[in-house]
The first five atom37 places (N, CA, C, CB, O) and aatype in JSON, in Angstrom:
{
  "aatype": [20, 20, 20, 20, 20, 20, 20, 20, 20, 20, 20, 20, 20, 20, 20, 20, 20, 20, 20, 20, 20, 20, 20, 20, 20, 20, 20, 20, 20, 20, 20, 20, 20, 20, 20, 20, 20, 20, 20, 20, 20, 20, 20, 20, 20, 20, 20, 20, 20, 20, 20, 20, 20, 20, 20, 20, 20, 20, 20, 20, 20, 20, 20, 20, 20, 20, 20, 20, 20, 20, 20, 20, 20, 20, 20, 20, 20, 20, 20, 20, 20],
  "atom_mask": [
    [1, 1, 1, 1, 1],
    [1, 1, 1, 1, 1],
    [1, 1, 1, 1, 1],
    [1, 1, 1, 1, 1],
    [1, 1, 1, 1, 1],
    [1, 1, 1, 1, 1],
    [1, 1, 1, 1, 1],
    [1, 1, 1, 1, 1],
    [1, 1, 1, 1, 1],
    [1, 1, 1, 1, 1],
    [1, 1, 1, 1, 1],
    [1, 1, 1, 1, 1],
    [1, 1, 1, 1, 1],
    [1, 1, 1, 1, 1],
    [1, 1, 1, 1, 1],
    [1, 1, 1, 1, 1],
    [1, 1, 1, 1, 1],
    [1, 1, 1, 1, 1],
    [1, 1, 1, 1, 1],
    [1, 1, 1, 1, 1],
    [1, 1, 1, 1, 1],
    [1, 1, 1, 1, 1],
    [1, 1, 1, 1, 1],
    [1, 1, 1, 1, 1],
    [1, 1, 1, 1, 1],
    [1, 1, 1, 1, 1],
    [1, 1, 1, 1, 1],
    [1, 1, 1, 1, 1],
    [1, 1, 1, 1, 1],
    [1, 1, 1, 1, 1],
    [1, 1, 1, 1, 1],
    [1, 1, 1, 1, 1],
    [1, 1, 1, 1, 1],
    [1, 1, 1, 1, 1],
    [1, 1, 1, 1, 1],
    [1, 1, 1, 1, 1],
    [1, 1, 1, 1, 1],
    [1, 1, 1, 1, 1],
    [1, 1, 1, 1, 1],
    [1, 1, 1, 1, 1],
    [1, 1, 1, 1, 1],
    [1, 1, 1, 1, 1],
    [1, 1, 1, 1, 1],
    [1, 1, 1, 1, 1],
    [1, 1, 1, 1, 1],
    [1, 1, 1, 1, 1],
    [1, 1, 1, 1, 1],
    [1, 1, 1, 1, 1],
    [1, 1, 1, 1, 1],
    [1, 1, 1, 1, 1],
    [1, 1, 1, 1, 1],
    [1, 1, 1, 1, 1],
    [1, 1, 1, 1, 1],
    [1, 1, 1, 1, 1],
    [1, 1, 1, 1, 1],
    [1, 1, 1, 1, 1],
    [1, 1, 1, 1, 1],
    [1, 1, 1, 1, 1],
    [1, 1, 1, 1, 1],
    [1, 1, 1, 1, 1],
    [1, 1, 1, 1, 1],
    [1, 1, 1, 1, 1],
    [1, 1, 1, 1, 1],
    [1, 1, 1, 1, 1],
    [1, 1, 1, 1, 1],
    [1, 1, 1, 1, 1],
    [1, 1, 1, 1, 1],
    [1, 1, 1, 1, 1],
    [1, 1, 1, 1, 1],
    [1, 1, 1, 1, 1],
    [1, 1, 1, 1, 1],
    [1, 1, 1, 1, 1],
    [1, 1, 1, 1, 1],
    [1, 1, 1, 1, 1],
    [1, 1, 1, 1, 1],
    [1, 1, 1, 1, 1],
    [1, 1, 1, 1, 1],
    [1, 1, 1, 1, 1],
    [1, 1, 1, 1, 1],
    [1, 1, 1, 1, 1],
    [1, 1, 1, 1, 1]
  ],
  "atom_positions": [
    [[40.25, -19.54, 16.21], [40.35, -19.14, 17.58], [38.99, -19.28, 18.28], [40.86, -17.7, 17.66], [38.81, -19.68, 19.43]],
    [[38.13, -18.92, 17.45], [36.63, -19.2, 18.08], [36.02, -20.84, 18.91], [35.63, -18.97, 16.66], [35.37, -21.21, 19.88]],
    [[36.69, -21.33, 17.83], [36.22, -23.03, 18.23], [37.18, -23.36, 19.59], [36.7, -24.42, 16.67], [36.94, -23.9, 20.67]],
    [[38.25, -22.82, 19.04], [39.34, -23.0, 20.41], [38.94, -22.27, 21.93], [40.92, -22.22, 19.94], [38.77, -22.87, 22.99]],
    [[38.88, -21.04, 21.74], [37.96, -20.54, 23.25], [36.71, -21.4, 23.35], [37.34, -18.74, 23.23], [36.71, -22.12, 24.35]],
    [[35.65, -21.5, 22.57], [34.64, -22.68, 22.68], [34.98, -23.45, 23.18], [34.18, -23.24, 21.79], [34.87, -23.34, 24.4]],
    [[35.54, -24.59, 22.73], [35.79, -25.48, 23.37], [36.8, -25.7, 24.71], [36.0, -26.04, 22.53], [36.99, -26.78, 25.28]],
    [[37.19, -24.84, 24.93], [37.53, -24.41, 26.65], [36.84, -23.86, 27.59], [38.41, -23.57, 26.83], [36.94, -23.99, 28.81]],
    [[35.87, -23.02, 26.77], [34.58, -22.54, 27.74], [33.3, -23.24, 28.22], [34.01, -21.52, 27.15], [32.68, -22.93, 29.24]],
    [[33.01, -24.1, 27.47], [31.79, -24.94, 26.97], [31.26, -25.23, 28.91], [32.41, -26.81, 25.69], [30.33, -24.85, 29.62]],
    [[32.52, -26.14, 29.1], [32.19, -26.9, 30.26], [31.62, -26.31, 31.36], [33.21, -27.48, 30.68], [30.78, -26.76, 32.14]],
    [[32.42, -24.77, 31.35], [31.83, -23.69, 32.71], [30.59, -22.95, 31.99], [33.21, -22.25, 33.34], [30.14, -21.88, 32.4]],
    [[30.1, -23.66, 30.88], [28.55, -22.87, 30.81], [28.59, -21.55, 29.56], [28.17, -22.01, 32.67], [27.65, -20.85, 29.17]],
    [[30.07, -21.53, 29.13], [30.06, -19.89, 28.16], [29.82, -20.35, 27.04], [31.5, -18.83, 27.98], [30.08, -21.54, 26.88]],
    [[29.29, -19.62, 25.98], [29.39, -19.81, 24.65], [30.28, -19.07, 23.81], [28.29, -19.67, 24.2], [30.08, -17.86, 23.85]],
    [[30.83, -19.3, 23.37], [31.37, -18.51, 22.18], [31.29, -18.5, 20.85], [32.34, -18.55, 22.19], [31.72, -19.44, 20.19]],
    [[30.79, -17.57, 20.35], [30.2, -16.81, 19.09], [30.6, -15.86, 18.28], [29.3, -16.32, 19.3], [30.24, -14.81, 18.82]],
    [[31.43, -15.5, 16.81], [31.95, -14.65, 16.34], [30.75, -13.94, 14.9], [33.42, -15.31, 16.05], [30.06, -14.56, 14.09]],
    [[30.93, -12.53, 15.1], [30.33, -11.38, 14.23], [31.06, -11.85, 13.49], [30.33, -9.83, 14.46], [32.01, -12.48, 13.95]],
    [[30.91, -11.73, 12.09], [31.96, -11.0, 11.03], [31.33, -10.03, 10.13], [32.7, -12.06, 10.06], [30.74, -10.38, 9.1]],
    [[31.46, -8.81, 10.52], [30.43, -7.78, 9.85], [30.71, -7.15, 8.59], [30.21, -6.66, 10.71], [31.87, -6.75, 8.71]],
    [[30.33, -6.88, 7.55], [30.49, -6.16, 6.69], [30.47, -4.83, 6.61], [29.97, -6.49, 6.11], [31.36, -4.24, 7.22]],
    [[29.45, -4.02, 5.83], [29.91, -2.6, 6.04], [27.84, -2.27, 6.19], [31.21, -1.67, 4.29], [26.88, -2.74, 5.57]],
    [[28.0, -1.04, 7.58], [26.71, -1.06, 7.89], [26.31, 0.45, 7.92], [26.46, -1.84, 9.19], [27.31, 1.15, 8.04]],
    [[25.01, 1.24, 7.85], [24.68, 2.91, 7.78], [25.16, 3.17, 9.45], [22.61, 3.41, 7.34], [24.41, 3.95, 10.04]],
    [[26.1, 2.72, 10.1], [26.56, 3.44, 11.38], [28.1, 3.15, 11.5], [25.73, 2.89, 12.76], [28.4, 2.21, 10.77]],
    [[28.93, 3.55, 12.03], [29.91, 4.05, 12.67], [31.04, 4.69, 11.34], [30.48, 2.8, 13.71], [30.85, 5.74, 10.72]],
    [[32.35, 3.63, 11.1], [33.59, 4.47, 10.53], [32.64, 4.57, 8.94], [35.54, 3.43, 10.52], [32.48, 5.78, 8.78]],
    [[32.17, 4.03, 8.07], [31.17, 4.24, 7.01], [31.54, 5.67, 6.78], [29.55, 3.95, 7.4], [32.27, 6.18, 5.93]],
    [[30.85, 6.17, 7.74], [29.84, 7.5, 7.39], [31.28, 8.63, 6.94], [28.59, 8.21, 9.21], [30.9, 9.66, 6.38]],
    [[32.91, 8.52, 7.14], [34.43, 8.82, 7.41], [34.36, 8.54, 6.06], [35.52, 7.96, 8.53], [35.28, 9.27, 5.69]],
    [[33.88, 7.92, 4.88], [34.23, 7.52, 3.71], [33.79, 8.37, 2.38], [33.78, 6.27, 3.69], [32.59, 8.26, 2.1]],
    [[34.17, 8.77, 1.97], [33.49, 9.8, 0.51], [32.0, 9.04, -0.08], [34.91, 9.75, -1.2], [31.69, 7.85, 0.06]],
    [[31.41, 9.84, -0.57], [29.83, 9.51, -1.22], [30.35, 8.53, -2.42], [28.8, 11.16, -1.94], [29.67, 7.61, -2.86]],
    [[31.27, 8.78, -2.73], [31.56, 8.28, -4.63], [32.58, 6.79, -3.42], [33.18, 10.14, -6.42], [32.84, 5.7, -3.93]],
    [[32.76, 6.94, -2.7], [33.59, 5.31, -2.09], [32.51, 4.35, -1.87], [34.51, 5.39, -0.37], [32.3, 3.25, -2.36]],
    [[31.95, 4.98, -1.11], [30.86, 4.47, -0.64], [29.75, 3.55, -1.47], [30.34, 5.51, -0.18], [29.13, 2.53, -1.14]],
    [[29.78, 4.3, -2.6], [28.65, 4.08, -4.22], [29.9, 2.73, -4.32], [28.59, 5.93, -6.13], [29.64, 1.63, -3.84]],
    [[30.75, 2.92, -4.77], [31.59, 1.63, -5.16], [31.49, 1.16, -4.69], [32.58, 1.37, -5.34], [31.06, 0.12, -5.18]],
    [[31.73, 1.11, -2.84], [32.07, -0.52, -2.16], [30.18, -0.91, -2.53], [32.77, -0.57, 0.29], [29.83, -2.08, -2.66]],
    [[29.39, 0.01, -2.62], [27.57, -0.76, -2.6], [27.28, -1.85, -3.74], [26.16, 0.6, -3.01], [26.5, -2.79, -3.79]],
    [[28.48, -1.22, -4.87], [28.68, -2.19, -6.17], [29.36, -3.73, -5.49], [29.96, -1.32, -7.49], [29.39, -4.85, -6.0]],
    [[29.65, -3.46, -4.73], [29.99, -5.02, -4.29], [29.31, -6.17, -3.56], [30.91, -4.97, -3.59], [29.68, -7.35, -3.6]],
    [[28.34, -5.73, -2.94], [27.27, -5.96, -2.14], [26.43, -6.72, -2.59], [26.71, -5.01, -1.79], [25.37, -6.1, -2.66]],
    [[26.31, -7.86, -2.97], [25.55, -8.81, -3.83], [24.1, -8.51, -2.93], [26.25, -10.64, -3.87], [23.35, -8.44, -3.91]],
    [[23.52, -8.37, -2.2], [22.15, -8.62, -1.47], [21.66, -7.02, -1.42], [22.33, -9.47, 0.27], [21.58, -6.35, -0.38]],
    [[21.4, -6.64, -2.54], [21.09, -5.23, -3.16], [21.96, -4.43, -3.19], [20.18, -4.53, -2.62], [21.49, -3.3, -3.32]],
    [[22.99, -4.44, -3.15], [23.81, -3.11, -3.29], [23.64, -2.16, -2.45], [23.63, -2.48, -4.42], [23.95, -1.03, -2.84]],
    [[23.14, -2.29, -1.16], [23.38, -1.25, -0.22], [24.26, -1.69, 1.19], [21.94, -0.71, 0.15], [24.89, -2.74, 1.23]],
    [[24.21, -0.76, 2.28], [24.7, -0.91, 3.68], [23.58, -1.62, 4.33], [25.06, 0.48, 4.41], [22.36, -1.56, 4.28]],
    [[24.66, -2.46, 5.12], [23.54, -3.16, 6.25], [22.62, -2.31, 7.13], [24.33, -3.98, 7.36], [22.97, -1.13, 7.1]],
    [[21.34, -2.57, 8.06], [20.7, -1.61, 8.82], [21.26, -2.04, 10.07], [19.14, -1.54, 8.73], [21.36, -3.27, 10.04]],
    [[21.75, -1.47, 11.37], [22.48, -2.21, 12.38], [21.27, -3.13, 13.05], [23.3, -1.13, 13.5], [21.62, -4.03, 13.82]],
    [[20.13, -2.97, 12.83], [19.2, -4.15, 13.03], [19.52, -5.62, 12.68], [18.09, -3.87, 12.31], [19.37, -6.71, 13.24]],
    [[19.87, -5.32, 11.87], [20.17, -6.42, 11.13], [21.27, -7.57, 12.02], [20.81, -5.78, 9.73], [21.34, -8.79, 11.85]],
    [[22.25, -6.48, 13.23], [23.27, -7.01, 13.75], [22.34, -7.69, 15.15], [24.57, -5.83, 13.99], [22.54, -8.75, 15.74]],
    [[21.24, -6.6, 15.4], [20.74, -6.95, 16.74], [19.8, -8.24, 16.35], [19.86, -5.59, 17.53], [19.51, -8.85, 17.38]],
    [[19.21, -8.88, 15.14], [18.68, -9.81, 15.29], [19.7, -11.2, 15.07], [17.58, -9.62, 14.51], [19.16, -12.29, 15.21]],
    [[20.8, -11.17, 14.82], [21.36, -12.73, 15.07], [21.83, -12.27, 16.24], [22.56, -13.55, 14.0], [22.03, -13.3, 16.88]],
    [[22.21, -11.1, 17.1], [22.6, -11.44, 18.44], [21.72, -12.21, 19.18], [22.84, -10.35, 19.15], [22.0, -13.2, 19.86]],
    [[20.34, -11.55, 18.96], [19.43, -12.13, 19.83], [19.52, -13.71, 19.7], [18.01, -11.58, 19.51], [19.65, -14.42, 20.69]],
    [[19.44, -14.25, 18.29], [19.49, -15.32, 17.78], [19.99, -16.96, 18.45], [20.15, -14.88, 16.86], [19.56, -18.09, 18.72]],
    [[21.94, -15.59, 18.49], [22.48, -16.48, 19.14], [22.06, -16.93, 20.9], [23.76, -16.01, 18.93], [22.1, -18.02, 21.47]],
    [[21.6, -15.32, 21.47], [21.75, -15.72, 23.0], [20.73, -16.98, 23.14], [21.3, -14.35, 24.13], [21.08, -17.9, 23.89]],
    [[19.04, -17.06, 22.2], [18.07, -17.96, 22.15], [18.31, -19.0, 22.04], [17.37, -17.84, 21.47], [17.47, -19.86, 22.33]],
    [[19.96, -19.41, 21.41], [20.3, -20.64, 20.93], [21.41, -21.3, 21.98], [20.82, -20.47, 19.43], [22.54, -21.45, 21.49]],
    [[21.25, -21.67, 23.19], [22.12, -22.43, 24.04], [22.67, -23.89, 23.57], [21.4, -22.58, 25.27], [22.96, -24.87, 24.26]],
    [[22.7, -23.73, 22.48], [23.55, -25.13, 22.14], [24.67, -25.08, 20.46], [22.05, -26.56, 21.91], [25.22, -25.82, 19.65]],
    [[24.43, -23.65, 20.77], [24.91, -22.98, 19.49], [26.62, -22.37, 20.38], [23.46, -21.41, 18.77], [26.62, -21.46, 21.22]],
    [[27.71, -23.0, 20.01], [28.97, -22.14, 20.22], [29.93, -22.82, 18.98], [29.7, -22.32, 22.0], [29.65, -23.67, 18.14]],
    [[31.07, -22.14, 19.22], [32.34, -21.86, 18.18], [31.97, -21.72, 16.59], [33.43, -23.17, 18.29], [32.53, -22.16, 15.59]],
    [[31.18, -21.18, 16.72], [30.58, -20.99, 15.39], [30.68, -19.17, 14.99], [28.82, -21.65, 15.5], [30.22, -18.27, 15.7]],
    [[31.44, -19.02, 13.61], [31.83, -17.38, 12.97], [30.03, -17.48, 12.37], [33.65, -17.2, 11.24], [29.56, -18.53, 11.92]],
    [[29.43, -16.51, 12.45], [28.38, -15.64, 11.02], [29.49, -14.56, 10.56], [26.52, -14.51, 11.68], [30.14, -13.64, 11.07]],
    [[29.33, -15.28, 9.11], [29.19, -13.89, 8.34], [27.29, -12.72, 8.08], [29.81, -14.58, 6.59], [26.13, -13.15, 8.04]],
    [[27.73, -11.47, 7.99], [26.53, -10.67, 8.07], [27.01, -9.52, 7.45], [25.93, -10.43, 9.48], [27.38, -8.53, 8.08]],
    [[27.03, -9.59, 6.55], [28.17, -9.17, 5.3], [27.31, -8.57, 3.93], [29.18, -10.8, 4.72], [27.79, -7.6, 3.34]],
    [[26.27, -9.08, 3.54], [25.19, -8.96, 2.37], [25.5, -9.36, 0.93], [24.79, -7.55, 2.26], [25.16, -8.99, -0.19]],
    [[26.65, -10.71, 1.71], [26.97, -12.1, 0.9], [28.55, -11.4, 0.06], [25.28, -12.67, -0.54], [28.98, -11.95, -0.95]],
    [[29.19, -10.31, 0.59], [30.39, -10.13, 0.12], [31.46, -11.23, 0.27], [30.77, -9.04, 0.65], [31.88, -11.68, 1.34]],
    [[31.87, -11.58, -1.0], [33.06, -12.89, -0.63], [34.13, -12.28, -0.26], [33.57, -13.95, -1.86], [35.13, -12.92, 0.07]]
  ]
}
């Protein structure tokens, strides 16, 4: 769907860009038991912890810097398949 709005937007100037976030120390997370939490970190190949939401604000920036960058998904995930 991404490439598809992309490539309908392109011409009037929009980009389109998709998050795909994993699990981060802010929002529904924190709703999850201590001992859930420890498990899903066992899955987390890029240390075993939660993302920092920093982490979200530097490819935003990324993308807005990049005007030739659209229909393109990131994963930001900490390499969960």
């Amino acid at each position: 769907m991404t490439k598809a709005i992309a490539a309908e937007t392109t011409l009037k100037g929009i980009t389109i860009n998709t998050l795909n976030l994993g699990y981060f120390d802010i929002g529904m997370i924190t709703e999850v038991t201590k001992e859930m939490q420890e498990v899903i970190k066992t899955k987390i190949p890029i240390g075993q912890q939660f993302g920092d939401p920093e982490n979200i604000l530097e490819v935003i920036s990324f993308i807005i810097k990049s005007a030739y960058m659209t229909g393109t998904s990131i994963d930001i995930n900490g390499g969960i398949i």
